[in-house]
C-alpha positions, 0 to 999 in steps of 0.5 A, spaced: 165 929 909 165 930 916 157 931 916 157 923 913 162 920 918 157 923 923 151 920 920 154 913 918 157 912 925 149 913 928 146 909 922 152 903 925 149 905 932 142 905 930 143 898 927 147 895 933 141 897 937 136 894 933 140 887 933 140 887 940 134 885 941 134 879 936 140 876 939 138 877 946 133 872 943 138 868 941 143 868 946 137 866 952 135 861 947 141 858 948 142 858 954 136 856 957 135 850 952 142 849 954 143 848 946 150 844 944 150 845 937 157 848 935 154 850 928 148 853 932 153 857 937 158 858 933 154 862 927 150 866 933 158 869 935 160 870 927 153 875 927 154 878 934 162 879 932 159 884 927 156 888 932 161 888 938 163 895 937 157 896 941 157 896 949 151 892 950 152 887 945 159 886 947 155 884 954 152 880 951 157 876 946 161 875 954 155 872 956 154 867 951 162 866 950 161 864 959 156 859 957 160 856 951 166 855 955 161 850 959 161 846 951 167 848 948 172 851 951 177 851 945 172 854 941 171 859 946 178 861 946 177 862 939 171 867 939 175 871 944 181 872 940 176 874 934 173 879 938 181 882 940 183 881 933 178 884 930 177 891 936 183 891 941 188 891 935 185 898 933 185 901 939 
């Protein structure tokens, strides 16, 4: 059993650095075209929440989150409380 628990934990590690890249792409894209799509935004934070377990994703899903605070600071607040909800309330 703990052979398993060992080899989902690197298969979720491998996943999130996989996704890192594309939502790096994602993230500069947005902040770079200074986009202010909520929809476009918003979707971007429900993928990247999934990762979020994740050092670097989790820099990542802060930088969006400054850069959306600057268009919606309500739905900022939201995406942050999420993240808490979802990770800090676990530890």
């Amino acid at each position: 059993m703990n052979l398993n628990i060992q080899n989902l934990t690197q298969q979720l590690k491998t996943l999130a650095q996989q996704a890192i890249p594309l939502y790096t792409q994602k993230v500069e894209a947005v902040i770079n075209n200074k986009i202010q799509d909520h929809n476009q935004i918003e979707l971007t934070f429900d993928y990247m929440l999934d990762f979020c377990y994740d050092d670097e994703m989790l820099l990542l899903y802060k930088k969006l989150a400054r850069y959306y605070f600057t268009v919606n600071p309500q739905g900022t607040a939201n995406y942050i409380n999420y993240y808490r909800e979802r990770y800090e309330d676990e530890e």
